[in-house]
PDB file of N, CA, C and O in Angstrom:
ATOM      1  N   UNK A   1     -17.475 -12.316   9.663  1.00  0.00           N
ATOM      2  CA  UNK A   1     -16.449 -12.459  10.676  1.00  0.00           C
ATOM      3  C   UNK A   1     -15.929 -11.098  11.123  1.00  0.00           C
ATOM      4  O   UNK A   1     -16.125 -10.801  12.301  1.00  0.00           O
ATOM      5  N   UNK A   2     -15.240 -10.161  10.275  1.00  0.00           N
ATOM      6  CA  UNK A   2     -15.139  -9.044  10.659  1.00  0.00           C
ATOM      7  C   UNK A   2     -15.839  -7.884  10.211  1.00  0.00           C
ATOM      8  O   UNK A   2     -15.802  -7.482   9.048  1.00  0.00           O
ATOM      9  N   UNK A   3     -16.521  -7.310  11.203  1.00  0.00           N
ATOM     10  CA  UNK A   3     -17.557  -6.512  10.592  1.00  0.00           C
ATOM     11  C   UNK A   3     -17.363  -5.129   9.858  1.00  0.00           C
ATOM     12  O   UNK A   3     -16.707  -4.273  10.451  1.00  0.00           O
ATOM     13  N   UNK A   4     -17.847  -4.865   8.695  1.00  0.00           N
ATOM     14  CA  UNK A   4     -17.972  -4.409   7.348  1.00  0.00           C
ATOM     15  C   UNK A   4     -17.172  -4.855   6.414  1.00  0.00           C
ATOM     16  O   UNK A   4     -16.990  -3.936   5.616  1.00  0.00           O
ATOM     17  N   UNK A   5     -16.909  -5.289   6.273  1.00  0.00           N
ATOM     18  CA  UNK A   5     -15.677  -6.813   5.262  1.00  0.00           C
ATOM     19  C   UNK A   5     -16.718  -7.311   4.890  1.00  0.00           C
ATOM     20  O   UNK A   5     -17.745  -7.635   5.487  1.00  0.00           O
ATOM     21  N   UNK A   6     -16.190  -7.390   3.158  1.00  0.00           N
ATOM     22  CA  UNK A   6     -16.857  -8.230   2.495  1.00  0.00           C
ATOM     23  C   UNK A   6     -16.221  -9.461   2.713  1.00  0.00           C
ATOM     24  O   UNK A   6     -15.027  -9.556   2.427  1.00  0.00           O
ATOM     25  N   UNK A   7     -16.811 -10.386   3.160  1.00  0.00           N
ATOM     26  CA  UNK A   7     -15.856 -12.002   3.878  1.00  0.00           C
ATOM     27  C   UNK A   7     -15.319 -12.836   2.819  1.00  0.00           C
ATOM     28  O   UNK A   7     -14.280 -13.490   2.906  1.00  0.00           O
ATOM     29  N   UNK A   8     -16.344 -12.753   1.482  1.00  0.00           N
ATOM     30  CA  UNK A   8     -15.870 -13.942   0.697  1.00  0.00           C
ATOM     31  C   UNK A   8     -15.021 -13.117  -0.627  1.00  0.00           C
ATOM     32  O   UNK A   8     -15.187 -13.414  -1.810  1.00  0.00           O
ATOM     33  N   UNK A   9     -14.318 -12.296  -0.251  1.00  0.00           N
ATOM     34  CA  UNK A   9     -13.359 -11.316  -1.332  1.00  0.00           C
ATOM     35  C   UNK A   9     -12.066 -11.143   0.292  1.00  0.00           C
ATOM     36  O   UNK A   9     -11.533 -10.043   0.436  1.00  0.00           O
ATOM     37  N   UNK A  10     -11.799 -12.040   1.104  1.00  0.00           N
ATOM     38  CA  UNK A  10     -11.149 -11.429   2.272  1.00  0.00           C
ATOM     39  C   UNK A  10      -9.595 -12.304   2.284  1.00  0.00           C
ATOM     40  O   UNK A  10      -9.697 -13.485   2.616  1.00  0.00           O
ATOM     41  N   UNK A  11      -8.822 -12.029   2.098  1.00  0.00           N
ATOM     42  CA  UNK A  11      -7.576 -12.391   1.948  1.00  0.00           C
ATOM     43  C   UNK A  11      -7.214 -12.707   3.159  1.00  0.00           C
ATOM     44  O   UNK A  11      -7.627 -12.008   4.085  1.00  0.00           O
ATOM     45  N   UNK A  12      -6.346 -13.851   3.426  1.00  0.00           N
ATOM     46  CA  UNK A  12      -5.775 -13.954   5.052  1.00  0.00           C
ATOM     47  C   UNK A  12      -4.961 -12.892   5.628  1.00  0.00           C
ATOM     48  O   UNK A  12      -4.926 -12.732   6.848  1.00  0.00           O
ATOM     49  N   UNK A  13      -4.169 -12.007   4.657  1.00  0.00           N
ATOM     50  CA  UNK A  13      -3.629 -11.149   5.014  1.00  0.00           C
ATOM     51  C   UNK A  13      -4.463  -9.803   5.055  1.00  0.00           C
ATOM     52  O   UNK A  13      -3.935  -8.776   5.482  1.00  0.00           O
ATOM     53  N   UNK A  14      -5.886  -9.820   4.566  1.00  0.00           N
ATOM     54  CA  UNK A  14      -6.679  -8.350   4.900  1.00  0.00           C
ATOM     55  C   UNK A  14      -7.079  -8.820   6.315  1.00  0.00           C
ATOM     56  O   UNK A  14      -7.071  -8.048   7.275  1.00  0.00           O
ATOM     57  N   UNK A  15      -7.521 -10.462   6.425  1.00  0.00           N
ATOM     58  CA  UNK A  15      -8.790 -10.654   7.627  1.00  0.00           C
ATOM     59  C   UNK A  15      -8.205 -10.309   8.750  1.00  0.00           C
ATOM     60  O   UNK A  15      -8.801  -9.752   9.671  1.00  0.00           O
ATOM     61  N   UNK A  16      -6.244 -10.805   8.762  1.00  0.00           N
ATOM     62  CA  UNK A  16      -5.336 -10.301  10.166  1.00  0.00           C
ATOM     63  C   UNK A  16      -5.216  -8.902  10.328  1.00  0.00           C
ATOM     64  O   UNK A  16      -5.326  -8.323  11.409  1.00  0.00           O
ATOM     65  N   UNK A  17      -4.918  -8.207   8.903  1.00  0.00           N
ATOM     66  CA  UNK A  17      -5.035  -6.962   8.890  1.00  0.00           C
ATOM     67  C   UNK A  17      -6.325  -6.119   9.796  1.00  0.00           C
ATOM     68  O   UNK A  17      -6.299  -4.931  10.117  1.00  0.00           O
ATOM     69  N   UNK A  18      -7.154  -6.868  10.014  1.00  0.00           N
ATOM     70  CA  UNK A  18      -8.802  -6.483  10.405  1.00  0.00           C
ATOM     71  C   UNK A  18      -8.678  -6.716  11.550  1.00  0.00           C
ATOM     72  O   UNK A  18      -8.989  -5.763  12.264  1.00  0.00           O
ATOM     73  N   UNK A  19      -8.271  -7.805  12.185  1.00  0.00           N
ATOM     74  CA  UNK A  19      -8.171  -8.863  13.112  1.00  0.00           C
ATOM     75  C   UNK A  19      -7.154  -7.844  14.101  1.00  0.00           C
ATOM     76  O   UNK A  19      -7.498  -7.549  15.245  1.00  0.00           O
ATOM     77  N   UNK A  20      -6.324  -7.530  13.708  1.00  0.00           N
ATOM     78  CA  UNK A  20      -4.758  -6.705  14.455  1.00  0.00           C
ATOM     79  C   UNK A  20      -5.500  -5.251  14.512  1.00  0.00           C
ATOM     80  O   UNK A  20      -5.468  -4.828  15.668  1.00  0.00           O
ATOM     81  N   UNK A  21      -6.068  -4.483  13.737  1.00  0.00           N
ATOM     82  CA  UNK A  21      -6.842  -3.049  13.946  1.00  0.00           C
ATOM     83  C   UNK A  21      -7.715  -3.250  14.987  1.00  0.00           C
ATOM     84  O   UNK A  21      -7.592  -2.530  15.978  1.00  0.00           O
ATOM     85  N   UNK A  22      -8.860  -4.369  14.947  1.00  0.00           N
ATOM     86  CA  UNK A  22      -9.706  -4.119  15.908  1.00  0.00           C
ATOM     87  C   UNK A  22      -8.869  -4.465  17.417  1.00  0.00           C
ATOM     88  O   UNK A  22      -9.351  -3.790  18.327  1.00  0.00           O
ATOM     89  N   UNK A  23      -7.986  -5.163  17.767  1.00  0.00           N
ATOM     90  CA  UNK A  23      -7.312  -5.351  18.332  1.00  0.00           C
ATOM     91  C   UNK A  23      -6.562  -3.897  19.033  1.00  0.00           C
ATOM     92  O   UNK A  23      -6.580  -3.669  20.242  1.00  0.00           O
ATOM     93  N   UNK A  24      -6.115  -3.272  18.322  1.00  0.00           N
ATOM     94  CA  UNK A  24      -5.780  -2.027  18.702  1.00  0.00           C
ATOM     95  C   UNK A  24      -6.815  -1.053  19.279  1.00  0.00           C
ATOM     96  O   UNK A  24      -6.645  -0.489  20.360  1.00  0.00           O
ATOM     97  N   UNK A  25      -8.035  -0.861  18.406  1.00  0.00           N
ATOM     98  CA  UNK A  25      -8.836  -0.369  18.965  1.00  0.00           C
ATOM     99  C   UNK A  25      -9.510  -0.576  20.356  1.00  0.00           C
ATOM    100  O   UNK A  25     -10.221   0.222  20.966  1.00  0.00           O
ATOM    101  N   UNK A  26      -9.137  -1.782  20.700  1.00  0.00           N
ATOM    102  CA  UNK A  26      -9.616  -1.955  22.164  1.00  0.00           C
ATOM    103  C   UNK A  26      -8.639  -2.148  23.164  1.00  0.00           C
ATOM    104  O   UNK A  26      -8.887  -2.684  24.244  1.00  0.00           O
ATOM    105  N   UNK A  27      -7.459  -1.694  22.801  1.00  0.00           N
ATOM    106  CA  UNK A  27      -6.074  -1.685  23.372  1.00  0.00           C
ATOM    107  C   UNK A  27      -5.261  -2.710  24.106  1.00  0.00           C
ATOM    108  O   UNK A  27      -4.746  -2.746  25.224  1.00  0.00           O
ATOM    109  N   UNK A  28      -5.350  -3.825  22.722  1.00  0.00           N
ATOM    110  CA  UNK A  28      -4.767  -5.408  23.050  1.00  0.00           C
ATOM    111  C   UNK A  28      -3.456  -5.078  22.055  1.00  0.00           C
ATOM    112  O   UNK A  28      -3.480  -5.381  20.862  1.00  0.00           O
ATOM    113  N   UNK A  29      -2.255  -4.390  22.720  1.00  0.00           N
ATOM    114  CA  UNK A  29      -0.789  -4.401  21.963  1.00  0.00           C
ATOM    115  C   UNK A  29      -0.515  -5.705  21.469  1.00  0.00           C
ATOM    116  O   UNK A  29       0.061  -5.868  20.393  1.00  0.00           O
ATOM    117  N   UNK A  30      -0.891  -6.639  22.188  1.00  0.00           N
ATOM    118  CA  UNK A  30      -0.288  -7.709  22.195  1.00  0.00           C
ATOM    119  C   UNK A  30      -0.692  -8.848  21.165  1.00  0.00           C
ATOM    120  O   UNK A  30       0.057  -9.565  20.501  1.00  0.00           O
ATOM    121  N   UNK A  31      -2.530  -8.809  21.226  1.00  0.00           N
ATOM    122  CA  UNK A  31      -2.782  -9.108  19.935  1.00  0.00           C
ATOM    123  C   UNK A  31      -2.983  -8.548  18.484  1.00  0.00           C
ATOM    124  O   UNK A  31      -3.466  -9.036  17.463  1.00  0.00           O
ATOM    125  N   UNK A  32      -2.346  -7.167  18.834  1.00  0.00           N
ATOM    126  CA  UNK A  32      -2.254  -6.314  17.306  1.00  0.00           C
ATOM    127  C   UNK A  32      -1.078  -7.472  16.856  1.00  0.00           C
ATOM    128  O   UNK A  32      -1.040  -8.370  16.015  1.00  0.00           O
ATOM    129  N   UNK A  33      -0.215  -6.985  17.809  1.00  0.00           N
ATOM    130  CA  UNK A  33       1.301  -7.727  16.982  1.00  0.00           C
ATOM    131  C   UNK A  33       1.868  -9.170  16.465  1.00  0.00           C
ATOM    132  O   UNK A  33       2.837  -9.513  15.787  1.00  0.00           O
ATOM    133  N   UNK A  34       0.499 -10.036  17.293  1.00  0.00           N
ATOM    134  CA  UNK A  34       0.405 -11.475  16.906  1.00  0.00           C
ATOM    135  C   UNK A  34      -0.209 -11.330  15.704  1.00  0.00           C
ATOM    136  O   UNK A  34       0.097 -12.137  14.826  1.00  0.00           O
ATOM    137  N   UNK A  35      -1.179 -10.303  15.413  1.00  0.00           N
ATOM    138  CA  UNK A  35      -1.699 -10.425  13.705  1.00  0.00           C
ATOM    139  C   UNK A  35      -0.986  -9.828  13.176  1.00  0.00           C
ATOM    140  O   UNK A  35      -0.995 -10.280  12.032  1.00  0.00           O
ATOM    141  N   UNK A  36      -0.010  -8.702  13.251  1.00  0.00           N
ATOM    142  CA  UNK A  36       0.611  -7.787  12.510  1.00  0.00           C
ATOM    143  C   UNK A  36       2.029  -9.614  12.162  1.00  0.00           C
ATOM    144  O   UNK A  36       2.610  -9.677  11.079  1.00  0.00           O
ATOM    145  N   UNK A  37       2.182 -10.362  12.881  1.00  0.00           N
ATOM    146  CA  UNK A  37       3.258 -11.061  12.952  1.00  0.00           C
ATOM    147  C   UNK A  37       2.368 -12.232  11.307  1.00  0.00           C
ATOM    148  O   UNK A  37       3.012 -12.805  10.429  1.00  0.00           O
ATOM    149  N   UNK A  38       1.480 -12.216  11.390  1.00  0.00           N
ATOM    150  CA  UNK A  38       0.983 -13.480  10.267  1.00  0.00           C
ATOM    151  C   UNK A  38       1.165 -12.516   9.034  1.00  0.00           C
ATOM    152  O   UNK A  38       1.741 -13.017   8.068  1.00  0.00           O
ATOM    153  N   UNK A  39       0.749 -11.179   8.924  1.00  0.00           N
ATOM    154  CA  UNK A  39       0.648 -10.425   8.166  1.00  0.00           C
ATOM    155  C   UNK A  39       2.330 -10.556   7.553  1.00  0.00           C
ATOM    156  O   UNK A  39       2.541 -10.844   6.375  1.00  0.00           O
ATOM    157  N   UNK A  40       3.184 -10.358   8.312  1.00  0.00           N
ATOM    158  CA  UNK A  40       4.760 -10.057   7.963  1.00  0.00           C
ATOM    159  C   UNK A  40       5.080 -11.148   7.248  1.00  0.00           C
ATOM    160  O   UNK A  40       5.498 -10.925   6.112  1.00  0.00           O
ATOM    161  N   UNK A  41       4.975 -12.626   7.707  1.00  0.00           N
ATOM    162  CA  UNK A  41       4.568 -13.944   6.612  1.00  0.00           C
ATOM    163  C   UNK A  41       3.909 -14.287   5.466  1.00  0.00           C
ATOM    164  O   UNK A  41       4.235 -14.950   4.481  1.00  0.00           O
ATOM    165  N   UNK A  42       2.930 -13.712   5.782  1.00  0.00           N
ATOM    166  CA  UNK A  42       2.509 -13.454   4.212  1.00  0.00           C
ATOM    167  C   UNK A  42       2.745 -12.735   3.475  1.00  0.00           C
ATOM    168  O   UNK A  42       2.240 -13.131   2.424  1.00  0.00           O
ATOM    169  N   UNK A  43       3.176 -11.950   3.349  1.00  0.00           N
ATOM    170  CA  UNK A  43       3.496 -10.223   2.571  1.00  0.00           C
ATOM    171  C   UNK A  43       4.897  -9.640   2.706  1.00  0.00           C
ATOM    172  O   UNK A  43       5.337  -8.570   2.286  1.00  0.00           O
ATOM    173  N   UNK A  44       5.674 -10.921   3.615  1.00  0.00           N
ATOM    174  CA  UNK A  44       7.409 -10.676   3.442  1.00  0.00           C
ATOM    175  C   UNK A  44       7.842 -10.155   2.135  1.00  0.00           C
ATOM    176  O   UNK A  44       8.871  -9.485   2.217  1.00  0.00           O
ATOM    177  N   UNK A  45       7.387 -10.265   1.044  1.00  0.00           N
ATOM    178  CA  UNK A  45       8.259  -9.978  -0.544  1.00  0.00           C
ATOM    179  C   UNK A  45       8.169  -8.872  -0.716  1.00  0.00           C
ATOM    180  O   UNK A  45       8.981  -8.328  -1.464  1.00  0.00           O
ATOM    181  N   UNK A  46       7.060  -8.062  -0.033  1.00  0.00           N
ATOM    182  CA  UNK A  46       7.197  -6.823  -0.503  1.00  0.00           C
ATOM    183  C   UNK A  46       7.738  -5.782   0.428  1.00  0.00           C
ATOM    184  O   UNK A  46       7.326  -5.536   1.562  1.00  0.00           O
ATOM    185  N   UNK A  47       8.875  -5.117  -0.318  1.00  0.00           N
ATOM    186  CA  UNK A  47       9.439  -3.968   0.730  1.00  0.00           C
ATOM    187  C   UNK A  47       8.717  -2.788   1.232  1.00  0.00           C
ATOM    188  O   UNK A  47       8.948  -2.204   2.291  1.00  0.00           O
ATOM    189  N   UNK A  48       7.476  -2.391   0.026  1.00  0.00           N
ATOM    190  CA  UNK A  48       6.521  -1.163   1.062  1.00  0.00           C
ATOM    191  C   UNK A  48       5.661  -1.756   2.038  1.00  0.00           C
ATOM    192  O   UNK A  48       5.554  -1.381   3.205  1.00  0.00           O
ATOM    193  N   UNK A  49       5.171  -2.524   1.597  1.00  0.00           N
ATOM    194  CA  UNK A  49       4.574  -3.094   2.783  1.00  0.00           C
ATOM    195  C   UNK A  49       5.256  -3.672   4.430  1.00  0.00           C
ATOM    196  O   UNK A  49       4.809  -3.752   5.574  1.00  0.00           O
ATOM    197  N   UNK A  50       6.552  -3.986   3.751  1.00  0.00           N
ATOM    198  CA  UNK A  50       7.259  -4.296   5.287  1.00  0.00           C
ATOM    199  C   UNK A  50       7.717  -2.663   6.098  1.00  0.00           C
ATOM    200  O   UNK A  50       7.853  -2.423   7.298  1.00  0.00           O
ATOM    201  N   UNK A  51       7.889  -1.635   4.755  1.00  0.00           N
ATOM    202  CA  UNK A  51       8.228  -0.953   5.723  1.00  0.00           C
ATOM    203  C   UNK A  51       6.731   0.073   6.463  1.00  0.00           C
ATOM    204  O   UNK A  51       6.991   0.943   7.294  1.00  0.00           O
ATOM    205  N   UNK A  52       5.755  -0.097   6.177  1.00  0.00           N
ATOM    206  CA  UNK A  52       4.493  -0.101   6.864  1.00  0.00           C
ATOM    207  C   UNK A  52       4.165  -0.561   7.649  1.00  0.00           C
ATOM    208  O   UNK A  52       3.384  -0.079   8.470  1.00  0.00           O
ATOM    209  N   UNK A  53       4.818  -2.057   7.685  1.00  0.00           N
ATOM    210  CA  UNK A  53       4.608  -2.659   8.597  1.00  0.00           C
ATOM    211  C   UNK A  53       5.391  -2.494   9.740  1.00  0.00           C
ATOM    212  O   UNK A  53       4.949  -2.653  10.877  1.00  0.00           O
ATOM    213  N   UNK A  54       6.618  -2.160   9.459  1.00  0.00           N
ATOM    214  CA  UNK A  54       7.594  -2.152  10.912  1.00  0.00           C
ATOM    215  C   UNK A  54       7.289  -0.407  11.298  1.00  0.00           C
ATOM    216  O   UNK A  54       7.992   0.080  12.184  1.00  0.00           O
ATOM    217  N   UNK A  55       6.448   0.308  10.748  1.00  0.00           N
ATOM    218  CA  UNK A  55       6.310   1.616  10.909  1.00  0.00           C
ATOM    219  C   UNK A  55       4.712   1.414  12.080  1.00  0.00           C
ATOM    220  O   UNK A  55       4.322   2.185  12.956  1.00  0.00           O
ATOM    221  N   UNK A  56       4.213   0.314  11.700  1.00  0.00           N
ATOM    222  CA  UNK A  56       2.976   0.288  12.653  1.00  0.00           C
ATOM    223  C   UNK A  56       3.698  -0.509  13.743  1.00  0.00           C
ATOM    224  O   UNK A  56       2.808  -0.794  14.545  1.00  0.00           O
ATOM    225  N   UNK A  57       5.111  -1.124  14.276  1.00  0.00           N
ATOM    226  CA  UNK A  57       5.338  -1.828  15.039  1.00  0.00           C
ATOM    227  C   UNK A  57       5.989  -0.736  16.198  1.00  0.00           C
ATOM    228  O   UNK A  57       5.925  -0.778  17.427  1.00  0.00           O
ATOM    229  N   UNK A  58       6.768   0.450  15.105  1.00  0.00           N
ATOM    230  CA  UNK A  58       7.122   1.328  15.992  1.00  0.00           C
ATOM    231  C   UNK A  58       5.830   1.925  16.832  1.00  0.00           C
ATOM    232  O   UNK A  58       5.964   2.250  18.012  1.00  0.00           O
ATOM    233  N   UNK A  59       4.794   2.024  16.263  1.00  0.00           N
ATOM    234  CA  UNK A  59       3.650   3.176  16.745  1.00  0.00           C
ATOM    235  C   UNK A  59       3.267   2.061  17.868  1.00  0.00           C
ATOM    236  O   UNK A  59       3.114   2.526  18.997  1.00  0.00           O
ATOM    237  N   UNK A  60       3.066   0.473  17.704  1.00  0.00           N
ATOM    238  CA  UNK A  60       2.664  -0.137  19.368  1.00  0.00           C
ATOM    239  C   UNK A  60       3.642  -0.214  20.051  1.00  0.00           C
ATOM    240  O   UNK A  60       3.173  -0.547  21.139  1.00  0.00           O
ATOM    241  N   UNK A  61       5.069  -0.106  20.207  1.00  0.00           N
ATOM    242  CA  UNK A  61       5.953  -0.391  21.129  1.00  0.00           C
ATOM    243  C   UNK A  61       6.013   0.931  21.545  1.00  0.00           C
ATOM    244  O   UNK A  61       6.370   1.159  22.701  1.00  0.00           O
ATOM    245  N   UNK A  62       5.637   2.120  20.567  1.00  0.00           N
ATOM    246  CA  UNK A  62       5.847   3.439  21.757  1.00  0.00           C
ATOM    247  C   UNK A  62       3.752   3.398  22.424  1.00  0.00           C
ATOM    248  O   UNK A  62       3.243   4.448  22.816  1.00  0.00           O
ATOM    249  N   UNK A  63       3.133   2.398  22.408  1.00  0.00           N
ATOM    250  CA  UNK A  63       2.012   2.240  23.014  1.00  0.00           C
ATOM    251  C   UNK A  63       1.014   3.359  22.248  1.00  0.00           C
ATOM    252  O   UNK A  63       0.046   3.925  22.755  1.00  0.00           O
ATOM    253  N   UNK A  64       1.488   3.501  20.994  1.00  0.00           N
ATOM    254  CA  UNK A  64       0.214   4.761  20.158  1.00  0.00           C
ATOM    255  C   UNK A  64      -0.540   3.601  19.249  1.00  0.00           C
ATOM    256  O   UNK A  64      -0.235   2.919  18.271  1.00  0.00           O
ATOM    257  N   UNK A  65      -1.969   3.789  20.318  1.00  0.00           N
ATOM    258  CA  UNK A  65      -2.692   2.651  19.431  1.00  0.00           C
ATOM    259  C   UNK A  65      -3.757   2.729  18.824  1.00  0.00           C
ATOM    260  O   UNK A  65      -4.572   1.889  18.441  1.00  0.00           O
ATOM    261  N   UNK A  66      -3.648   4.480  18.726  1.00  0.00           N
ATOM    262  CA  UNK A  66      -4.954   5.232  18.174  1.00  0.00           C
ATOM    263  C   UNK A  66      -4.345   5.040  16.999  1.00  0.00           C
ATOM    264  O   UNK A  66      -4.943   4.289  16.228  1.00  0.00           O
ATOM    265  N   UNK A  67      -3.125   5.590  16.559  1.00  0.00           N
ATOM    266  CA  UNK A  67      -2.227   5.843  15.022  1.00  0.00           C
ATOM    267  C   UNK A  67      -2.244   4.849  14.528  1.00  0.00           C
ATOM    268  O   UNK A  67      -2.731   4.708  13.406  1.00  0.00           O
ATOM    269  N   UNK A  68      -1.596   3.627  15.373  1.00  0.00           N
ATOM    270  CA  UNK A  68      -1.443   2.285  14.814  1.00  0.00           C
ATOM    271  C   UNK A  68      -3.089   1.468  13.907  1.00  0.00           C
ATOM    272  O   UNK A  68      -3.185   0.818  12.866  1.00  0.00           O
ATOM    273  N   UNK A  69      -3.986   1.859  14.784  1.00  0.00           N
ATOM    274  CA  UNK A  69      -5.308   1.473  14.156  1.00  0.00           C
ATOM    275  C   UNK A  69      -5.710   2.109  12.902  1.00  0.00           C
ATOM    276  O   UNK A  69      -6.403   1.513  12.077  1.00  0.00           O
ATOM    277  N   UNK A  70      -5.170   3.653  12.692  1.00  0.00           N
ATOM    278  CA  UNK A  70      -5.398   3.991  11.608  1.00  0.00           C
ATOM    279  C   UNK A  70      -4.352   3.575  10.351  1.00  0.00           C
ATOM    280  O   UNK A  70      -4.705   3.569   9.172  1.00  0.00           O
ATOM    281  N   UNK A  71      -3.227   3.286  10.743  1.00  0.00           N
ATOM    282  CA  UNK A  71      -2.260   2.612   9.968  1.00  0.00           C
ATOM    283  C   UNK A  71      -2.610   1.070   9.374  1.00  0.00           C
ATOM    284  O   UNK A  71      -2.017   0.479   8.471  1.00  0.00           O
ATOM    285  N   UNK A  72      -3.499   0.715   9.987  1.00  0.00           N
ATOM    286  CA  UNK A  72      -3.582  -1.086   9.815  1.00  0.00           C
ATOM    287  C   UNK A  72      -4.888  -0.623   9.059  1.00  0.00           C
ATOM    288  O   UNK A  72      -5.123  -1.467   8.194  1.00  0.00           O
ATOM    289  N   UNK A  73      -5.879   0.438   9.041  1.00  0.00           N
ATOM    290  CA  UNK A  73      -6.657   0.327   8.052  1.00  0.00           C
ATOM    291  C   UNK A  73      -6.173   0.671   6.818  1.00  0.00           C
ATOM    292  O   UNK A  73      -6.673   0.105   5.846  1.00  0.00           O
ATOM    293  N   UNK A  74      -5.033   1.735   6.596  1.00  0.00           N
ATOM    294  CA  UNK A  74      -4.519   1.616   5.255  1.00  0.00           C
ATOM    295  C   UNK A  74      -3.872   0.456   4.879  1.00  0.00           C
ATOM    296  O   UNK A  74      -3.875   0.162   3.684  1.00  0.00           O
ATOM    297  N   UNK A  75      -3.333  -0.240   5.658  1.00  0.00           N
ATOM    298  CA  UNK A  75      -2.604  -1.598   5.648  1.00  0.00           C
ATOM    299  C   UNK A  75      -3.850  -2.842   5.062  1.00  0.00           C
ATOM    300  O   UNK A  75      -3.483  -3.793   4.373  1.00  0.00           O
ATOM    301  N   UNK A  76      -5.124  -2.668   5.407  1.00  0.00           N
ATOM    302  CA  UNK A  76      -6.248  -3.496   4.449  1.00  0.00           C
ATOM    303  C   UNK A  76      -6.304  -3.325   3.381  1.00  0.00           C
ATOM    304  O   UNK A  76      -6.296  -4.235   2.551  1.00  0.00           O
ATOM    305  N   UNK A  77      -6.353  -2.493   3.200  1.00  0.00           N
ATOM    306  CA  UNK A  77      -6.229  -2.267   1.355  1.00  0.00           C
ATOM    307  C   UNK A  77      -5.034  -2.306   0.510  1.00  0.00           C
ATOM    308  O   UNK A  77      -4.894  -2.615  -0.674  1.00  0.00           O
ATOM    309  N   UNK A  78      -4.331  -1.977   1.269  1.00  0.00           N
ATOM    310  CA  UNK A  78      -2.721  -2.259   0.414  1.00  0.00           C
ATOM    311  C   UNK A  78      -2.659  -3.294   0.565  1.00  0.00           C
ATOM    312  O   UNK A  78      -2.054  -3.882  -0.331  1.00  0.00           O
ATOM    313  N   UNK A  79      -3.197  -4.161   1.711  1.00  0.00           N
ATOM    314  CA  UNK A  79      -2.644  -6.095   1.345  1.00  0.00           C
ATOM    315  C   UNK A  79      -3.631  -6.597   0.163  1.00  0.00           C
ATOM    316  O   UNK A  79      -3.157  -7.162  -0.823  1.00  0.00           O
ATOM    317  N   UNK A  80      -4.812  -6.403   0.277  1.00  0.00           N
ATOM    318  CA  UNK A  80      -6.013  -6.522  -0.758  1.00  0.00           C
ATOM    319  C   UNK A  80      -5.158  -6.153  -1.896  1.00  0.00           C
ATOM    320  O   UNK A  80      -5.086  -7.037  -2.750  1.00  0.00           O
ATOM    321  N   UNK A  81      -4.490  -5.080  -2.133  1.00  0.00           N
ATOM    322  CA  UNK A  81      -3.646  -4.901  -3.996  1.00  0.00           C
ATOM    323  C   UNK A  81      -2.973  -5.877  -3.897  1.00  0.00           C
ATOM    324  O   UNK A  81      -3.176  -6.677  -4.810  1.00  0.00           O
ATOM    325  N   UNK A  82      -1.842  -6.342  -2.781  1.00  0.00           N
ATOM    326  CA  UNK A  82      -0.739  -6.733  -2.855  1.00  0.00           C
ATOM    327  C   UNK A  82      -1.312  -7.983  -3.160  1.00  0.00           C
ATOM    328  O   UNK A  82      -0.417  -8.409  -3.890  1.00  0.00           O
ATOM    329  N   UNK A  83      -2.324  -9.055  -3.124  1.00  0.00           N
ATOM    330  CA  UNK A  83      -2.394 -10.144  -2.790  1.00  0.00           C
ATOM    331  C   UNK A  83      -3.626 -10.420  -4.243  1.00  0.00           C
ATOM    332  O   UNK A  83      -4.543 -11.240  -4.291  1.00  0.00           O
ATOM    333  N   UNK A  84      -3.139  -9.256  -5.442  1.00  0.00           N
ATOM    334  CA  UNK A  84      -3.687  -9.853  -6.493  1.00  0.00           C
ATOM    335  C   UNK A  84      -5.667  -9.438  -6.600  1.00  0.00           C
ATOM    336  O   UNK A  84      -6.417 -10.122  -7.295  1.00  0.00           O
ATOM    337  N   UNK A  85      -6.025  -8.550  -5.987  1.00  0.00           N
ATOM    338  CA  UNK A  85      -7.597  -8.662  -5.659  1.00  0.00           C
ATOM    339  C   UNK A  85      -7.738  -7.000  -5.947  1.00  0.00           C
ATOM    340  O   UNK A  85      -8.781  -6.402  -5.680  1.00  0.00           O
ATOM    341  N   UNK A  86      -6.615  -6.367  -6.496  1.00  0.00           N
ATOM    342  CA  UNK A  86      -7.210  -5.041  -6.798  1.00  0.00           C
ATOM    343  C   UNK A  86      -8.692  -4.751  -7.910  1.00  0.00           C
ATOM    344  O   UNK A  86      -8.992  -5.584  -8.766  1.00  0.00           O
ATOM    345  N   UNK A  87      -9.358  -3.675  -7.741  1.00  0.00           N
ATOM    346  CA  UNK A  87     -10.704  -3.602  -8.335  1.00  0.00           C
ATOM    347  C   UNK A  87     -10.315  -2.681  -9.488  1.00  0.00           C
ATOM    348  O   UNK A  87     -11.164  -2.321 -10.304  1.00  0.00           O
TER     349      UNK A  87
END
C-alpha cells in the first residue's frame, strides 16, 4: 500500500503517518492534515508526540511542505515505538 513499508508490521498510525507525508510531498495541505488529524486520535496520550504533531501543523499552515514531509517521516517511526512495535 505504501511504498517501502513493510505493510504487515504497519500500524494505523504509521500507514496515516505515510499516507499524510506522501501527501505533502505532492503538495495536498489539505490531505496531509486529514491524516495528520487520525494520527492526533490515535496517539492523543502522548505529549511528545502531540507536540510533533502540532509542530508539523505549524509547518502546513505557514504552507512549508518540504519540512513538514520531513517531519512526518520522523513522525513514522516514533508512532511505530509509540504503538508498542519497537525492534
Amino acid at each position: 500500500m505504501v511504498a517501502g513499508t513493510q505493510v504487515n508490521d504497519l500500524t494505523p498510525s504509521e500507514m496515516h503517518a505515510s499516507l499524510a507525508r506522501s501527501s505533502a510531498l505532492v503538495g495536498d495541505a489539505e490531505g496531509t492534515m486529514h491524516h495528520l488529524d487520525h494520527i492526533s486520535q490515535a496517539l492523543s496520550g502522548n505529549p511528545a508526540l502531540a507536540a510533533q504533531m502540532a509542530e508539523i501543523r505549524e509547518l502546513l499552515e505557514s504552507e512549508d511542505l518540504g519540512d513538514a514531509a520531513h517531519e512526518l517521516k520522523d513522525l513514522v517511526g516514533d508512532a511505530h515505538e509509540h504503538e508498542g512495535h519497537g525492534h
